[in-house]
N, C-alpha and C positions, 0 to 999 in steps of 0.2 A: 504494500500500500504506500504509495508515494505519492512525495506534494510537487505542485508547483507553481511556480513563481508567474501570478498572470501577468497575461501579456497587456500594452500599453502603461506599464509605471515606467516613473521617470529611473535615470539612470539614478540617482538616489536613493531613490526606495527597496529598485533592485537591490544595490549593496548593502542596505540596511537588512532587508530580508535574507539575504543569504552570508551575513556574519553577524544575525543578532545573536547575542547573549542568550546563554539560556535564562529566566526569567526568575527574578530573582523573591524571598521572600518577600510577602507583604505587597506582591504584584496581583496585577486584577483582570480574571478571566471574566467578562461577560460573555452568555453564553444562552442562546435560543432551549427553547424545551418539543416542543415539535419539532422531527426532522432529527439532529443532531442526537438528543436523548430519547424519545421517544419514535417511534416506527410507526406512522398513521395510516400507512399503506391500506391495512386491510379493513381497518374502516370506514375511509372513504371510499375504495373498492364496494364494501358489505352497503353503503348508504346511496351509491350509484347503483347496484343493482335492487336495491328496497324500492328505490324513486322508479324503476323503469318495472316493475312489476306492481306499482301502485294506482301508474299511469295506466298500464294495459289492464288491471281489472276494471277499473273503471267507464272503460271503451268498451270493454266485450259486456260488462253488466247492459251496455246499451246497444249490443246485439252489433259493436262495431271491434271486427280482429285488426290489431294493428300487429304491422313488419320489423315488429320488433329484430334488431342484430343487437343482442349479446356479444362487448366487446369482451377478450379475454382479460385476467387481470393485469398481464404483461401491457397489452393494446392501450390499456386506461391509464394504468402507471407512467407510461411512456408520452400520452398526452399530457397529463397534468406535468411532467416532470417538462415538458417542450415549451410549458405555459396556455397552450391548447386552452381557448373558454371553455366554459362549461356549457353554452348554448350548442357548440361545434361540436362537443363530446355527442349530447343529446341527437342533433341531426345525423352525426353519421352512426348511431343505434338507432336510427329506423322513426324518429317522431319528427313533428312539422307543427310550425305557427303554434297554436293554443296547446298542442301536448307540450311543447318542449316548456312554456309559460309554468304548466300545469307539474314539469318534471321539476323545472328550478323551484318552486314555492316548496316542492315535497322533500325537494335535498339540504335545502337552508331548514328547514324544523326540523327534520330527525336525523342530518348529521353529528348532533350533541346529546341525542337520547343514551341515557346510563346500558340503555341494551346493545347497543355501537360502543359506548367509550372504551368497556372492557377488554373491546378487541385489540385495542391499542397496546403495544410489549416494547419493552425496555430495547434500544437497539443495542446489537452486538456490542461486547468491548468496554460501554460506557462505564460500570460499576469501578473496572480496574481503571479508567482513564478519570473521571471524579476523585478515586481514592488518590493516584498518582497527585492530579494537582494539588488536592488537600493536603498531601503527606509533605511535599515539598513549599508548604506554608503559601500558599498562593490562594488571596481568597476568590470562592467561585458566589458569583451573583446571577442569580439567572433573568431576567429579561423576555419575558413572551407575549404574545398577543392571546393567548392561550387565558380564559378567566382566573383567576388566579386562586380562586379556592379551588376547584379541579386542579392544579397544577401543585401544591398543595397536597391535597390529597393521595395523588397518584406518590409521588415522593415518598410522603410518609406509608402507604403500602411496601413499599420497595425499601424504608428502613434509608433513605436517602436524605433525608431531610436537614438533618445533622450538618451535611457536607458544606453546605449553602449558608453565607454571611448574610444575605437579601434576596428576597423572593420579589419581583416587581411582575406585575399580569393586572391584567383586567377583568371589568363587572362586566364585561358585554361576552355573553357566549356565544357570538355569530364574528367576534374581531378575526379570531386566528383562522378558521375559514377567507373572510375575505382578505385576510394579511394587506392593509393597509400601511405605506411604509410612512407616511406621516405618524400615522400612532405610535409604531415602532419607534421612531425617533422620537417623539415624547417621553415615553417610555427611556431609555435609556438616558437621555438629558435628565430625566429624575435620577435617575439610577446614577450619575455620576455626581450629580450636585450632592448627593446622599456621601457618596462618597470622596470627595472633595474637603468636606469635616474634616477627614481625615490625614487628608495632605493636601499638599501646595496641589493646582491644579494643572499644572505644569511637568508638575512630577508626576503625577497620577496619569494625566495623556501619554508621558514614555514608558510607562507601566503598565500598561492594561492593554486588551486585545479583545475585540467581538467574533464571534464562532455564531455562524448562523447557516440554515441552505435556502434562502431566499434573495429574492433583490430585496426584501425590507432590512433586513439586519447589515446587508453591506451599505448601502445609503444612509441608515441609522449612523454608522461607524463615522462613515466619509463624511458625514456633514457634521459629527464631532469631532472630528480629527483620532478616531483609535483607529490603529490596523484592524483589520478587518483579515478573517480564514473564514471562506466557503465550502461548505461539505458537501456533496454528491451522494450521500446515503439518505438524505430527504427529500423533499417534491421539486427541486429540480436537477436540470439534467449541468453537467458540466461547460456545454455548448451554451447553453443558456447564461449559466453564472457569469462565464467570462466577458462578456457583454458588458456587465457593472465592474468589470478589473477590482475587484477585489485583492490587498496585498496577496493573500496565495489561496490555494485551491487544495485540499485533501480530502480525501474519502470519505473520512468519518472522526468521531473524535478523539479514541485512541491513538492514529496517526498523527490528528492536529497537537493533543497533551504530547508526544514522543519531542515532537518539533519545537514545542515550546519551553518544555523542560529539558530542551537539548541531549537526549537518547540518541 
């Protein structure tokens, strides 16, 4: 699993990135919670095929068969990961005009239903990559669009909660679905003025580093000036990330902690 250095930074950034320090105590990972830590894959999978089987009873209750195409869950994953709408998902499964209306109303109310959340699993790697940063005194602050008592919650199932110096999410359960990168950057501008308390703010910008797999957590970073890692184990694709030249790009967050902690 290896990183790399995206393309378009300046020749400074480059050599920053490829002889930074490994990161020193008291340094600050912010760090997304969908994608990176959690794997939503097969719930938003399980909540796209609910919405197209809710769709279609409801047509045949009225005596009308729709053409439905069941995309696989490679086919869906691979759209959402490409940034693919969700209108465009819906048309090429087979619905038109008022179903696809009828699909999106059904996928925003029960993609957050507790009978979906649970599908949601810890991604590979993460517990030893948390533990790593932790153990090497680095606080970890998480940062999501994700409501924040679910995010929360889910932690504290997993015995994780500990690891975490500040929990920052929101009241809104439909945010991290739409991943808004305005929020996101509020969201972390709190999150750093939080920790600013704590040191010169100046010191804290060459200290700290956002971990996310969307364009919101790298424009979050870039319009606060933290380096920014993009992971590719969440909902997009690498093709897509480097788009937003993110300081560098790895797999996942085991890789990204190996990189940071200088392994």
């Amino acid at each position: 699993m290896t990183g790399v250095v995206a393309s378009g930074l300046s020749q400074f950034q480059r050599c920053r990135d490829q002889f930074a320090p490994a990161l020193a105590p008291g340094s600050t990972v912010f760090c997304d919670f969908d994608g990176p830590i959690v794997d939503v894959s097969e719930r938003y999978y399980s909540t796209y095929r609910l919405g197209l089987a809710e769709v279609q009873a409801i047509y045949q209750a009225e005596g009308i068969t729709l053409p439905i195409r069941v995309l696989s869950k490679v086919q869906f994953w691979q759209m959402k990961q490409d940034r693919v709408p969700d209108l465009e998902i819906a048309m090429r499964s087979g619905l038109q005009q008022a179903q696809i209306d009828l699909f999106l109303q059904r996928v925003s109310q029960i993609v957050n239903q507790p009978t979906l959340l649970h599908k949601d699993q810890l991604q590979l790697g993460v517990r030893w990559a948390l533990a790593m940063l932790h153990a090497k005194g680095i606080r970890l602050v998480l940062v999501t669009l994700r409501c924040q008592t679910q995010a929360i919650q889910i932690l504290q199932n997993y015995g994780l909660t500990h690891l975490f110096s500040a929990i920052w999410g929101t009241q809104d359960e439909t945010a991290a679905y739409c991943n808004y990168a305005d929020e996101k950057t509020r969201l972390l501008v709190s999150a750093l003025e939080s920790s600013q308390q704590e040191r010169a703010a100046s010191e804290l910008s060459r200290c700290a580093w956002m971990i996310g797999d969307t364009e919101a957590d790298i424009l979050a970073g870039q319009a606060t000036g933290v380096p920014t890692i993009a992971l590719t184990c969440g909902i997009r694709s690498r093709t897509y990330l480097e788009k937003f030249t993110p300081t560098c790009i790895y797999s996942d967050l085991l890789s990204a902690t190996r990189y940071l902690i200088g392994e």
